[in-house]
C-alpha positions, 0 to 999 in steps of 0.5 A: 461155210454156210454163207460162202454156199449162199453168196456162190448160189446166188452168184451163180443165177445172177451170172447164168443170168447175165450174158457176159459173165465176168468170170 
């Protein structure tokens, strides 16, 4: 869905940004 996309986008900068990811 629309929002599964967005919530994975956002997701995924905000783990790029962290060091240590929890997945």
């Amino acid at each position: 869905a629309f929002a599964q996309g967005f919530l994975e986008d956002k997701l995924k900068q905000f783990y790029k940004s962290d060091p240590v990811p929890e997945k």
